[in-house]
Backbone as CSV, one residue per row, in Angstrom:
resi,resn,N_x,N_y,N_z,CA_x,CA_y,CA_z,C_x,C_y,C_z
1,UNK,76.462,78.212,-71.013,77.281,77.221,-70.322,77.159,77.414,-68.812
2,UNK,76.937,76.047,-68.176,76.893,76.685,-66.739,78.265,76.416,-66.145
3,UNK,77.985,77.552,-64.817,79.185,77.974,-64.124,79.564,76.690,-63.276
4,UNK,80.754,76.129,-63.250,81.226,74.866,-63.016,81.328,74.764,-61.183
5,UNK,80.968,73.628,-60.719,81.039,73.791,-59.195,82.480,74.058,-58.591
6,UNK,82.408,74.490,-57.350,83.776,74.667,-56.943,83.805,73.792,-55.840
7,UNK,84.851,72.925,-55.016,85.628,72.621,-53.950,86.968,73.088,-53.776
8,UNK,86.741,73.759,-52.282,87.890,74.051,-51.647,88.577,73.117,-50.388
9,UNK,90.072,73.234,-51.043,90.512,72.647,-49.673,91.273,73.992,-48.981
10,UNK,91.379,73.292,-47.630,91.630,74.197,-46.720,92.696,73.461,-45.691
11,UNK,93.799,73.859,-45.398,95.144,73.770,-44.458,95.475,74.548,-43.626
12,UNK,96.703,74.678,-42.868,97.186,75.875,-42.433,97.938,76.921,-43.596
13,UNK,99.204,76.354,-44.048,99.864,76.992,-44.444,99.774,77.407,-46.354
14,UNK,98.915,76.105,-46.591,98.120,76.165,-48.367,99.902,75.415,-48.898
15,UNK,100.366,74.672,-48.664,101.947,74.393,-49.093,101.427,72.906,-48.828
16,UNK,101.277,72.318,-47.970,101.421,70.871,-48.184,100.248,70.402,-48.470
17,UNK,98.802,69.561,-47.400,97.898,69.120,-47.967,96.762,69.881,-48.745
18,UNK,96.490,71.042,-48.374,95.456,71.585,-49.129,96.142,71.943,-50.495
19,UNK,97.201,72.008,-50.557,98.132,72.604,-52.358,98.095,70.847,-52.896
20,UNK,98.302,69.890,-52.065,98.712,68.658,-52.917,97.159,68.159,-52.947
21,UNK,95.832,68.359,-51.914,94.592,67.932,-52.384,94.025,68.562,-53.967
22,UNK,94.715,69.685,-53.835,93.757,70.548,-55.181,94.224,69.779,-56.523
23,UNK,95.437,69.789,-56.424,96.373,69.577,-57.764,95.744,67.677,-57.940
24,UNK,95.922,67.099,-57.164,95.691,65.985,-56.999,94.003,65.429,-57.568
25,UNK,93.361,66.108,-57.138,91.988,66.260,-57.447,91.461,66.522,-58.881
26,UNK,92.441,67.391,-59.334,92.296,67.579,-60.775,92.742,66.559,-61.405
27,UNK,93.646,66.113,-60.945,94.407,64.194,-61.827,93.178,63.822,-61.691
28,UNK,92.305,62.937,-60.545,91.585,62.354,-60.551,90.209,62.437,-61.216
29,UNK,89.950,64.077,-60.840,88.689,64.499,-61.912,89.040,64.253,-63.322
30,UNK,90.192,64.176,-64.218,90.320,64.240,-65.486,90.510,62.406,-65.654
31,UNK,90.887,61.400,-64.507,91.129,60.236,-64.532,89.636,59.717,-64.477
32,UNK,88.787,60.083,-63.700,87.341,60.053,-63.565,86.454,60.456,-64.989
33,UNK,87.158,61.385,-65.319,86.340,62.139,-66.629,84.959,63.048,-66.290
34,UNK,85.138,63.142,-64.818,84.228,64.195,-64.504,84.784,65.707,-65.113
35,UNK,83.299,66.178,-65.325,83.797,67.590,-65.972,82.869,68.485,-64.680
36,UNK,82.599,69.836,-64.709,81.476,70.301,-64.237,81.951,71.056,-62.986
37,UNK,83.733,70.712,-62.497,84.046,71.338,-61.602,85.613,71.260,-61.621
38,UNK,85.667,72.422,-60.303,86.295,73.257,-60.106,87.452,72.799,-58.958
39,UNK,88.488,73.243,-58.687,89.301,72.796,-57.297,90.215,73.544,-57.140
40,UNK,90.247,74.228,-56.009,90.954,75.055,-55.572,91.576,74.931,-53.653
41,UNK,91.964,75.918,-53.084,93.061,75.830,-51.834,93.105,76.934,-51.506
42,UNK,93.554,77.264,-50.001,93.985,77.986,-49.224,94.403,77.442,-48.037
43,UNK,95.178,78.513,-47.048,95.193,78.285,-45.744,94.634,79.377,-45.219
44,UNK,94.659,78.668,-43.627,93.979,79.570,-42.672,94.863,80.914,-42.119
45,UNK,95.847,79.828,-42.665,97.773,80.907,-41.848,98.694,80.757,-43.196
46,UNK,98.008,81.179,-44.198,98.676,80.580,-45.913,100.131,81.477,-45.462
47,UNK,101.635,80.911,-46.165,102.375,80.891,-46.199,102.356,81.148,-47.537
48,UNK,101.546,83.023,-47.761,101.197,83.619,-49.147,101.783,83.775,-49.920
49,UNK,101.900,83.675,-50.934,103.065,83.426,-52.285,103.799,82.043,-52.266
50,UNK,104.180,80.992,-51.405,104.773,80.423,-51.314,104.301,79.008,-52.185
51,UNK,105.442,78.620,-52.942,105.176,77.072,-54.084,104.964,76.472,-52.830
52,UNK,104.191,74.681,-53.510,104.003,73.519,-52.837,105.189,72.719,-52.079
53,UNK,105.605,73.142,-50.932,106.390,71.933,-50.120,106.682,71.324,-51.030
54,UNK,108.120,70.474,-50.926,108.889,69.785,-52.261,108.709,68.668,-51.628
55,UNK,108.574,67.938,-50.562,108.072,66.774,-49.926,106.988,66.293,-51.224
56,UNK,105.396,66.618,-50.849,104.373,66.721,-50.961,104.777,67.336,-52.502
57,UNK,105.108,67.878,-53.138,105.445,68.036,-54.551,105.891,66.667,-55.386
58,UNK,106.753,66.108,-54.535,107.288,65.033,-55.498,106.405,63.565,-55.298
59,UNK,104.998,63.800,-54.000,104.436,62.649,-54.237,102.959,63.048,-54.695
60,UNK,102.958,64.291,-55.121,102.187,64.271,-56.070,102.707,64.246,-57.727
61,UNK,103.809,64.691,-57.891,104.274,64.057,-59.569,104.450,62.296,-59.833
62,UNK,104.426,61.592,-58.246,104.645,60.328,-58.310,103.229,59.853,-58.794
63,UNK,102.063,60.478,-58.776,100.803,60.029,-59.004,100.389,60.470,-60.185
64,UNK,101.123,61.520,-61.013,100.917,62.068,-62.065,100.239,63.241,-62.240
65,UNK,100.488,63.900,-61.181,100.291,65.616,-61.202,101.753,66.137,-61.099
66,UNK,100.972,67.648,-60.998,102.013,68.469,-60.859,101.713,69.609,-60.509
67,UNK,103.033,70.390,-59.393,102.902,71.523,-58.517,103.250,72.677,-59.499
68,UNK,103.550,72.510,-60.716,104.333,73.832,-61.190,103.291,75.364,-61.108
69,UNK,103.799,76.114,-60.754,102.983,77.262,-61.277,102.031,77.242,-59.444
70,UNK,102.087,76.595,-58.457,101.218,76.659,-57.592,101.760,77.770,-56.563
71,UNK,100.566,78.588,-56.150,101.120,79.858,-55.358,100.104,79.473,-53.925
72,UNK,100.734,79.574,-53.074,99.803,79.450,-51.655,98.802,80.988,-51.149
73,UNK,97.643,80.701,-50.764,96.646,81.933,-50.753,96.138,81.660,-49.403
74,UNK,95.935,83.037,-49.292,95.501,83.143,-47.625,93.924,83.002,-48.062
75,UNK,93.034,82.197,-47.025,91.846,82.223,-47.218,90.548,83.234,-46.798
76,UNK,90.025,83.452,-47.654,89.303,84.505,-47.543,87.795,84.513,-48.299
77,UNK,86.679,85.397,-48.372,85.323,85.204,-48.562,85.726,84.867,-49.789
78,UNK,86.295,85.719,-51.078,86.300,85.223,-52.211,86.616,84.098,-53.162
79,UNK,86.759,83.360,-52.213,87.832,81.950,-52.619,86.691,80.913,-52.048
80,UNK,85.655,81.193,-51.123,84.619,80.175,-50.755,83.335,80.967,-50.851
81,UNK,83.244,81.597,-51.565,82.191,82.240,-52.014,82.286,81.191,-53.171
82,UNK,80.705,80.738,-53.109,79.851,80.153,-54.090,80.161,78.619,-53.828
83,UNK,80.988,78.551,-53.150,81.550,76.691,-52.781,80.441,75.873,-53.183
84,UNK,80.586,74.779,-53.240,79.795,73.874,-53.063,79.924,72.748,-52.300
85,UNK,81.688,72.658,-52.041,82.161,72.042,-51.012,83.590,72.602,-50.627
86,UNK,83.472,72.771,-48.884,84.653,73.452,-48.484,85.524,72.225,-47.165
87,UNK,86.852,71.801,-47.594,87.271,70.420,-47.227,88.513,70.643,-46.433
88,UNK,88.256,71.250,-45.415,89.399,71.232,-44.295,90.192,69.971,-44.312
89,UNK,91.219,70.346,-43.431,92.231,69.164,-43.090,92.098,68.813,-41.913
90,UNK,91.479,69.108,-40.806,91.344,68.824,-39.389,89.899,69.694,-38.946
91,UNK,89.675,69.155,-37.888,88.439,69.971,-37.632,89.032,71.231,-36.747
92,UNK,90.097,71.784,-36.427,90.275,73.200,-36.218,90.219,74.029,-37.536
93,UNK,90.601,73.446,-38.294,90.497,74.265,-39.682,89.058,74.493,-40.234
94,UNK,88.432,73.496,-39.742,86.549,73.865,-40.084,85.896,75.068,-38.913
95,UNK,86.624,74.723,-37.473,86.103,75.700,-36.860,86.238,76.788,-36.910
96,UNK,87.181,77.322,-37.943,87.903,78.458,-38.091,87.364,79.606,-39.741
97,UNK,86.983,78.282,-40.485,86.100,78.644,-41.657,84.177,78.552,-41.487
98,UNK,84.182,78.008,-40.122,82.873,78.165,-39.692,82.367,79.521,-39.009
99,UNK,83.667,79.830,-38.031,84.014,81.494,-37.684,83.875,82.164,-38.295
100,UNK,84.291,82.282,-39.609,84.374,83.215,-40.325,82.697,83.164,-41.480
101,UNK,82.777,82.115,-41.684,81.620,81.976,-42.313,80.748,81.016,-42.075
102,UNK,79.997,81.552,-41.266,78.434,80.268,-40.181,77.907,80.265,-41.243
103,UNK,77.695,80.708,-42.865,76.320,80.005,-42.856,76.785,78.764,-44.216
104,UNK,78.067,78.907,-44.269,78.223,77.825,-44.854,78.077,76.282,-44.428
105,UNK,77.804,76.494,-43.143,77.903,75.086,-42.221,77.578,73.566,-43.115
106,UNK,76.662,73.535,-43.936,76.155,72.563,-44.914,77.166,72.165,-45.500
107,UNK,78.188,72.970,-45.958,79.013,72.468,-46.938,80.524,72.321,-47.070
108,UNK,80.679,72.865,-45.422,82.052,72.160,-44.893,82.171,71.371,-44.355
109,UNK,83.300,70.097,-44.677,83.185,68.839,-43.875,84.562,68.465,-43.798
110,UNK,85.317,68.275,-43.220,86.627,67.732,-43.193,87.050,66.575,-43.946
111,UNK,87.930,66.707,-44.969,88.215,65.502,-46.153,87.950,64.605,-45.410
112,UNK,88.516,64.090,-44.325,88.585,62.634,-43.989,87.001,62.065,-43.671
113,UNK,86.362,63.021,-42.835,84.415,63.210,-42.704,84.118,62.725,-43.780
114,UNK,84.218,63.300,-44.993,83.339,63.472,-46.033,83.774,62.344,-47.104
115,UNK,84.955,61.725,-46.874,85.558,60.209,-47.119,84.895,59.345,-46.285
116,UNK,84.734,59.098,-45.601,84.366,58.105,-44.674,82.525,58.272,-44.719
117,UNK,81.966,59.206,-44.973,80.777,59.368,-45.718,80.424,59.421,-46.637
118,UNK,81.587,58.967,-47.618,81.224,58.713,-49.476,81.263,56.946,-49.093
119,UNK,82.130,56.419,-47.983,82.164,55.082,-48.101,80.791,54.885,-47.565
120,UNK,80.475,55.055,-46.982,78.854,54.705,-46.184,77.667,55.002,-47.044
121,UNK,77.703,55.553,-47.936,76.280,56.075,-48.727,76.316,54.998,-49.907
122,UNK,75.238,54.116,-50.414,74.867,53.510,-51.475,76.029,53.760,-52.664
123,UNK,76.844,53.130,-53.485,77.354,53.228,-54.780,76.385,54.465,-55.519
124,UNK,75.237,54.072,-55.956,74.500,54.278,-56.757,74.809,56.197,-56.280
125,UNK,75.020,56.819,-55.107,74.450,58.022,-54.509,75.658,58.999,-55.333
126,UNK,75.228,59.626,-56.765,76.347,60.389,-57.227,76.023,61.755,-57.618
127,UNK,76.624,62.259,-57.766,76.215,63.783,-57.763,75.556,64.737,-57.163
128,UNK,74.292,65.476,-57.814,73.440,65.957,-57.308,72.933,65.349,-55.997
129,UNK,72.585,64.111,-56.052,72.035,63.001,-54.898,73.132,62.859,-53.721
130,UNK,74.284,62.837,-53.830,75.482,63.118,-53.307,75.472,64.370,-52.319
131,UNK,75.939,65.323,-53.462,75.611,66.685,-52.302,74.488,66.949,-51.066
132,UNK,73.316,66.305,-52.237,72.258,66.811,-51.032,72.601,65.509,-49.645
133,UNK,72.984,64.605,-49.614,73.004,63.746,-49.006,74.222,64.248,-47.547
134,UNK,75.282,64.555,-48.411,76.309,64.951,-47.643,76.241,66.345,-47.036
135,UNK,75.240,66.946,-47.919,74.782,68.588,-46.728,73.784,67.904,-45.633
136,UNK,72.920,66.556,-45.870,72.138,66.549,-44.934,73.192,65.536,-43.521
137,UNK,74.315,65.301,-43.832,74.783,64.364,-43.023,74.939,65.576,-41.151
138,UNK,74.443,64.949,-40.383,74.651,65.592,-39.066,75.529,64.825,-38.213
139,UNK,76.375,64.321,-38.855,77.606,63.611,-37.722,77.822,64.520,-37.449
140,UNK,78.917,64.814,-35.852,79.366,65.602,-35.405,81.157,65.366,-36.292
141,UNK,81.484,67.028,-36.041,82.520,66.417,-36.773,84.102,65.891,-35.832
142,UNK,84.610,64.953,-36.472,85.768,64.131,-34.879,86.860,64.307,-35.531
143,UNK,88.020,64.897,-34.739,89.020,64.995,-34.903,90.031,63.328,-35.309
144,UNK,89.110,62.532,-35.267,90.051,61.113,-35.873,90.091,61.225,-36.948
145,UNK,89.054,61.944,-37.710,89.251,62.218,-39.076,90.490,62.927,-39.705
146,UNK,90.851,64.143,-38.871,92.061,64.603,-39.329,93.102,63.847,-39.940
147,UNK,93.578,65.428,-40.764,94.429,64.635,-42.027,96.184,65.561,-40.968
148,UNK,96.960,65.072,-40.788,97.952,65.282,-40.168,98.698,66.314,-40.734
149,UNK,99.479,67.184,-40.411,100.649,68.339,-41.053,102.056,67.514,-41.416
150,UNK,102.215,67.506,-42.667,103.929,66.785,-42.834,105.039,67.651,-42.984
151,UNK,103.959,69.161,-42.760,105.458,70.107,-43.032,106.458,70.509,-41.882
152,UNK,107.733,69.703,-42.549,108.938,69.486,-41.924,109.101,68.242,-41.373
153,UNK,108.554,67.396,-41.396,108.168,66.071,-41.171,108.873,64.973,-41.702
154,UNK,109.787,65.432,-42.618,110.657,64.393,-43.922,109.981,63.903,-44.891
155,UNK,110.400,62.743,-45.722,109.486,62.452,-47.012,108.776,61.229,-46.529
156,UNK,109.079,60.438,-44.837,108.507,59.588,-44.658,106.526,60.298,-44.405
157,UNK,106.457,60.755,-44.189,105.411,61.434,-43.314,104.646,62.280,-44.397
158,UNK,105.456,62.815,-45.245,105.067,63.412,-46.351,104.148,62.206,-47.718
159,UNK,104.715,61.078,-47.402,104.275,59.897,-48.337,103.342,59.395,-47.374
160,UNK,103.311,59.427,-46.418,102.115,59.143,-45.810,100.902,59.695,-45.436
161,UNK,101.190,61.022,-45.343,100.143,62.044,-45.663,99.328,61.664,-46.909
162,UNK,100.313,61.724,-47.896,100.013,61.668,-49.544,99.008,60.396,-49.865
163,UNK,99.579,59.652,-49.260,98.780,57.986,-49.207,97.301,58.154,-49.245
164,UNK,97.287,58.950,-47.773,95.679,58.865,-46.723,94.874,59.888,-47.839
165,UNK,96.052,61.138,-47.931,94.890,61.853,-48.911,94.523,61.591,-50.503
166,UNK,95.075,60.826,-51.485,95.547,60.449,-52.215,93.843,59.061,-52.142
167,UNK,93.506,59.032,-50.980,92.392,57.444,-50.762,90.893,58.373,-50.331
168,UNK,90.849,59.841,-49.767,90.426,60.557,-49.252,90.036,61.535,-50.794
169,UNK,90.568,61.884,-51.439,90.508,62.487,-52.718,89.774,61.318,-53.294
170,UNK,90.335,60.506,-53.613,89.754,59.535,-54.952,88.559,59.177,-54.371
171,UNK,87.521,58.895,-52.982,86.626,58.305,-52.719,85.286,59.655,-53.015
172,UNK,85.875,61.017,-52.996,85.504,62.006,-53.106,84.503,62.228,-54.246
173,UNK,85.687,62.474,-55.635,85.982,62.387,-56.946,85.218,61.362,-57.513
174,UNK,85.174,60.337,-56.940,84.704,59.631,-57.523,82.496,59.640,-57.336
175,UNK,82.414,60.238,-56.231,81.235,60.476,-55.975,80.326,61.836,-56.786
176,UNK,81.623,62.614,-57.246,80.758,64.035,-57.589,80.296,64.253,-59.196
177,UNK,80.548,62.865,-59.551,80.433,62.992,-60.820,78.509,62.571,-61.353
């Protein structure tokens, strides 16, 4: 059996978007019926041990996931070791997993980047054809892409976070299959 691909997301604190991209991702991979991978989280400044923000908890059960059982992890080699895709929330969070690990450069791209480059590539471009496409992409990467922090933000900001990533996930998901 082969070993299933992995994507990581990546935040500050691993509590709001990178805990609600992972969980979220798995709805969609099982809504997709992609099999073959993996999804996981951290932060850069993880808020370690800590469950998913209850904001961002309750608009991911509104989509039909769920936070139970989610623990926040500080990020580290073993958690993006073997990636195949590593999906910051802003581009300080890429410069910071690029710091630590240059030679992943191919395969980190900031969700919103790597959304906005699943919309631009042919329908037809899925999987295998996908990856290689999106390791060869040389945009620079722009902070308009960033995905915003809602923690402490209220549930307005928190549903709006959820929205952008929630359109940012599914354009993803829907490519890696």
């Amino acid at each position: 059996m082969d070993t299933p691909s992995l994507a990581v997301f990546i935040c500050t604190g691993n509590i709001c978007r990178s805990a609600f991209a992972e969980r979220l991702a798995q709805v969609r991979a099982e809504e997709f019926g992609l099999t073959g991978w993996r999804f996981t989280s951290a932060g850069v400044g993880a808020l370690v041990g800590s469950p998913m923000d209850e904001s961002m908890a309750a608009q991911l059960r509104a989509r039909g996931g769920d936070a139970e059982g989610f623990v926040s992890r500080q990020l580290n080699r073993a958690i993006v070791q073997g990636a195949s895709l590593v999906l910051p929330m802003e581009k300080f969070h890429r410069q910071v997993v690029l710091g630590d690990f240059p030679a992943m450069v191919r395969r980190v791209h900031t969700v919103g980047q790597l959304a906005a480059v699943s919309q631009s590539l042919p329908q037809e471009v899925v999987g295998e054809a996908y990856l290689a496409a999106v390791q060869a992409d040389r945009r620079p990467t722009r902070s308009q892409y960033d995905v915003q922090d809602p923690y402490r933000k209220g549930p307005e900001k928190a549903a709006e976070v959820a929205e952008l990533l929630d359109h940012h996930v599914t354009q993803i998901i829907a490519r890696l299959g």
